[in-house]
N, C-alpha and C positions, 0 to 999 in steps of 0.2 A: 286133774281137770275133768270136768264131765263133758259127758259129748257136745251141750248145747254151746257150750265156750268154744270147742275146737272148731265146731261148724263156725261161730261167728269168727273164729281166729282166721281160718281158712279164708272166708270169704272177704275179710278186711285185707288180708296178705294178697289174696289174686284182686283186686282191685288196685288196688297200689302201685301192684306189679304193673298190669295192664295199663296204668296212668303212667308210670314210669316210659315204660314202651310207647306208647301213644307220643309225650313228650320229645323222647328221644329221636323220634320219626320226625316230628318238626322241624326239632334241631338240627337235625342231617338235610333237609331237606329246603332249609334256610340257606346253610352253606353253600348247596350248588347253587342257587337263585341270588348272588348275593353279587354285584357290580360293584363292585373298589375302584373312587376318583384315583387318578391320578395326572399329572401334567407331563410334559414329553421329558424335560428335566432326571423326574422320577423314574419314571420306565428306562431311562438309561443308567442312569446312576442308583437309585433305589431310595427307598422313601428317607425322606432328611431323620427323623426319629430313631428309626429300625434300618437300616440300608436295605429292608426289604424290595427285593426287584421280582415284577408279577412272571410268572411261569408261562411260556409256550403253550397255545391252546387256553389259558384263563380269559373268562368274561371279564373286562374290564369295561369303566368309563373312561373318557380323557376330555382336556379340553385344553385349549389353546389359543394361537392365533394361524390365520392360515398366511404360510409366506407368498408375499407377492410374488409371481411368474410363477410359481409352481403346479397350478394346476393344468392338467391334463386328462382332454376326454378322450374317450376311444370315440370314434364316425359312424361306427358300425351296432353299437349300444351305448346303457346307460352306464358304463363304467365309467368313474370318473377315479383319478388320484389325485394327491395333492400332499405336500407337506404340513406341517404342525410344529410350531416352537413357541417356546416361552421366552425364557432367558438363556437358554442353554442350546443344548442339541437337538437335530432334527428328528422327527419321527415320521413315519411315511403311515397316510388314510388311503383303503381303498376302497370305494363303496361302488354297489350297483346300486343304485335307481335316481329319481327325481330329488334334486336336491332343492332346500326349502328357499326360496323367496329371498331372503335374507341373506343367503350367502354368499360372501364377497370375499376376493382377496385381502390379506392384511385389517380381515374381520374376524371375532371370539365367536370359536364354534364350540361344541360338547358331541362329543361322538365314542356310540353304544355301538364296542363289537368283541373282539377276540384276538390278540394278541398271536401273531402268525409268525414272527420271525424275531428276530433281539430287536429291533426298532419299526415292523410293519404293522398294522391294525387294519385287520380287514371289519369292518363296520357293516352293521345292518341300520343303523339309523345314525342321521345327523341334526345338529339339532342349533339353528344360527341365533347366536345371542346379540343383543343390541344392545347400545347404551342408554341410561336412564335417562338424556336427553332427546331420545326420542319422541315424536309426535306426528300423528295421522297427518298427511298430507288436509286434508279437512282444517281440522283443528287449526292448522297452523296457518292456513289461508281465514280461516275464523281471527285468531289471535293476531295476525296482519290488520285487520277490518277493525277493530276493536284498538290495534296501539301500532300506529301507522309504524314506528319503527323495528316491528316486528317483535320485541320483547313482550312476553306475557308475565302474568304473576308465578310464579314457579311455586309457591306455596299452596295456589289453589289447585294448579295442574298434578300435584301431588298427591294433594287430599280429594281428588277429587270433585272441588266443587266446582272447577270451569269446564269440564266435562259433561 
């Protein structure tokens, strides 16, 4: 080979290389940033598929329902707890701060935290789900005035056009 091929050899091969690496940095770097659903079911028992069960200290998501009577504030701060089930077993949320508007007893929440003990999640964020029967207190005093017995067209409040 003459010099001018092994300079282009070299320089194709450290490119590559460094794309290789570059990639690889991603890849690792995906992994820690990566929140895996699961529901309280699974964290105790382990996913239906794999019976993988997430590890102590893993980011996780979850989501559930919250069981009635369970929650409990602290008087002194924003610490709240409260339980989470599905269909199975309980799993205990422990969050500090302002929790959202939406949150109710024997309501679907999703809560972003860290898996602290075999069935505890200490959470940095909660997040209250509603049902698709939902509708703005507005709206539905609108849809009152519009069809006195309170039913509206459900196809338009869908699509958007009685909105």
């Amino acid at each position: 080979m003459n010099p001018r091929r092994k300079k282009r050899l070299a320089a194709t091969l450290a490119v590559l290389l460094g794309l290789g690496v570059a990639v690889g940095f991603v890849l690792f770097s995906m992994t820690q940033n990566i929140d895996l659903f699961y529901t309280p079911s699974e964290i105790i028992n382990g996913k239906n598929e794999t019976g993988v069960k997430p590890q102590i200290g893993q980011r996780l998501r979850i989501g559930g329902m919250v069981l009635p009577g369970s929650v409990k504030r602290d008087e002194n701060s924003l610490k709240v707890r409260f339980d989470l089930f599905d269909q199975g077993p309980l799993v205990t949320i422990e969050y500090d701060g302002i929790l959202p508007d939406l949150f109710r007893e024997g309501q679907g929440i999703v809560a972003n935290g860290v898996l602290t003990g075999p069935s505890t999640i200490k959470a940095h964020e909660v997040l209250a789900k509603h049902d698709e029967e939902y509708m703005p207190p507005d709206v539905a005093e609108a849809v009152g005035k519009v069809h006195p017995n309170g039913v509206g067209n459900k196809a338009e409040g869908q699509n958007g056009g009685a909105y």
